[in-house]
N, C-alpha and C positions, 0 to 999 in steps of 0.2 A: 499076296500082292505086295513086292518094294515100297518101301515108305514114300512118300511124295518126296523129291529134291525140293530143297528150301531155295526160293527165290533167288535168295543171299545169294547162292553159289552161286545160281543162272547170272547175276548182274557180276558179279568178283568175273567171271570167267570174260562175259563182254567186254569188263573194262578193261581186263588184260591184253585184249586182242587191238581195242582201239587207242591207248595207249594211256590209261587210267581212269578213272570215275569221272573226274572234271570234264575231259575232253566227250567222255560218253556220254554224262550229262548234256553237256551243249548240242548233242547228234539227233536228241526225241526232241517229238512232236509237240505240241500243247492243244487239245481238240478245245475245239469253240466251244463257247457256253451258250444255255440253249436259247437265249433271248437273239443274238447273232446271226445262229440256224435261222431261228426263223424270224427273222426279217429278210433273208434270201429271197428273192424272187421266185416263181415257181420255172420262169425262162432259163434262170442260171442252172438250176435244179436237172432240167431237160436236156440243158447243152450237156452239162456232165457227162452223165448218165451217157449220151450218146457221140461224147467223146472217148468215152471208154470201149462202147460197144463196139464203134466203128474201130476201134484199132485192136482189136481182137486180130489175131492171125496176120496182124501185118507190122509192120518197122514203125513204130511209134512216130519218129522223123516222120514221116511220108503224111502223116495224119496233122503233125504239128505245121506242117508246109502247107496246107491245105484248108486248114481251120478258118482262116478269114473269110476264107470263099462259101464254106461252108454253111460259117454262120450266115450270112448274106440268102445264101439258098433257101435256106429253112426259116428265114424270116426273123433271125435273131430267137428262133425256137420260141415264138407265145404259141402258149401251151395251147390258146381257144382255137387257135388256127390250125395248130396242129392237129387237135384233136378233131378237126373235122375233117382233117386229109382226104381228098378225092382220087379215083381211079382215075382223074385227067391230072390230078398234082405228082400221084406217083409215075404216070407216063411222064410225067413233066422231068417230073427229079430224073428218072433212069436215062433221061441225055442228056442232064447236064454234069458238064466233064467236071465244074467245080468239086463237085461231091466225090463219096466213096460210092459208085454207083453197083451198091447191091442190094437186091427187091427186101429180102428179109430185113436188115439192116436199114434200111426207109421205114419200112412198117414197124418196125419197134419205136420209131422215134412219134407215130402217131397212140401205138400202145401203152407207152409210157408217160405221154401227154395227158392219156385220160386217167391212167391210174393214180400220176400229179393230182391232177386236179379233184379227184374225188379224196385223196388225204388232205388238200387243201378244207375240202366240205366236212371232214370227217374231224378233223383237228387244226383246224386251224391257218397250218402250214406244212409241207411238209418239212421244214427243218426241226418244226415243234415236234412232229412223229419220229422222226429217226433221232432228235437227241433224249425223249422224253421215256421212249423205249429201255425197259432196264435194262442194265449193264450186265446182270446174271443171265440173261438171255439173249447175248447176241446173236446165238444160232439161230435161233426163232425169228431175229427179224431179219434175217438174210434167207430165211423158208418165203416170209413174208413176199420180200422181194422176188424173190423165184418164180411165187405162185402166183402174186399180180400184178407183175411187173413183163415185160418182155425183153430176154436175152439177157438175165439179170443176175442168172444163177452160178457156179461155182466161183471164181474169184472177182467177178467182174462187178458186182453189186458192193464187197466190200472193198473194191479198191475205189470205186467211183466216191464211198462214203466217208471213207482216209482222205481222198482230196478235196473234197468238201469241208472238211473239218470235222465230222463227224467222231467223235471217242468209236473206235472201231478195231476189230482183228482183223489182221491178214493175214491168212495162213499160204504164203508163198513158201515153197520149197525148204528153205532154211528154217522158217517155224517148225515144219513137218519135222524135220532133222532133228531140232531143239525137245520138240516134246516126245520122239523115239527117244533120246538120250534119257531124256528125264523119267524115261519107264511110263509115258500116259497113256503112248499107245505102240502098237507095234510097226505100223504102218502111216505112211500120211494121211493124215483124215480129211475124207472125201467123203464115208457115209455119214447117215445119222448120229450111228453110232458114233463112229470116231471124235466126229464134230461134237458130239456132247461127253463122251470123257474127257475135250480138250477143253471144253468151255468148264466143267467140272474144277479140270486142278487150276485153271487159269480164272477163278474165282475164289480158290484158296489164297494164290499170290497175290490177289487185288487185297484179300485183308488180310496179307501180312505184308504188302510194301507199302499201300494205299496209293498205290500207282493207276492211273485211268489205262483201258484196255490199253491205248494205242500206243503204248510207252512199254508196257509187258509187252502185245508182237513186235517191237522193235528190238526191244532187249534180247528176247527170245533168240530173234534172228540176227540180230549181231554176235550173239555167244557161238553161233555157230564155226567152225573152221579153226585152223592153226590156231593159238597162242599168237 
């Protein structure tokens, strides 16, 4: 098996593409620290989540035109309300035109209500769970979210946790690219496997840059393309 590519080159290759280190620097993220997480409301937590959900398969715009009405519909998302969703609430939602009316897509915002609220009982917050979760394991807690979460699984749970603030991977397209290049995997990782040789060498680069995840997949996928 090729030697691991050293960071160095992944970030050298970035900065040439964005027009030097400085400027690349200024481009990443800074994920919240975890006292910030969690004093998030568990409401904010739910719109997220099923701001991402809902614009799954459609033109982002169309979701962001919509959002006010949205939020309004769903009660500003408390999570107590939601999570008692009725079969006259979701007749209710599936007419109104505010929403993205689809049945699946409703009932995950009452699913993910409740699984809020039971990491709220189980730790605290859930901003306390998802920053408190180790860094060597973020595959693990996007299984997490899969398994008790609704509609939470391949990109959609870590992207909803990058906009949160969350220290998080995104293995969007260009990452995939980034870590074929670098010999981790052969293919984009979408199984188990792949996902855990990428969390693998992408814990190597965390101690050799001391960079938080979410600044390695930006890097990643910035190094991607021309010079």
């Amino acid at each position: 098996m090729p030697a691991l590519t050293s960071f160095q080159s992944i970030f050298d290759r970035a900065a040439a593409r964005k027009g030097g280190a400085t400027v690349l620097e200024a481009l990443l993220g800074t994920p919240k620290p975890t006292e910030e997480l969690a004093a998030i409301p568990e409401d904010r937590w739910l719109s997220m989540l099923s701001r991402v959900i809902f614009a799954t398969g459609l033109n982002w715009r169309v979701v962001e035109n919509k959002w006010e009405g949205i939020e309004e519909a769903y009660e500003r998302f408390d999570t107590a309300r939601m999570a008692m969703m009725s079969d006259d609430d979701l007749d209710r939602l599936l007419k109104d035109a505010r929403i993205i009316r689809q049945g699946a897509k409703i009932l995950s915002v009452r699913d993910n209500a409740i699984f809020l609220r039971e990491l709220t009982k189980e730790h605290g917050s859930p901003g306390r769970f998802f920053a408190e979760w180790p860094s060597e394991d973020f595959v693990g807690l996007l299984d997490v979210m899969k398994q008790r979460g609704s509609r939470l699984g391949g990109a959609t749970g870590s992207y909803a946790l990058r906009r949160m603030g969350v220290d998080s991977l995104f293995f969007s397209k260009d990452v995939g690219e980034a870590l074929i290049r670098a010999d981790v995997v052969d293919k984009p990782p979408t199984s188990k496997k792949g996902m855990r040789a990428a969390q693998d060498a992408i814990n190597i680069w965390r101690e050799e840059s001391g960079r938080p995840l979410t600044q390695i997949s930006q890097i990643l996928a910035m190094s991607v393309g021309d010079p």
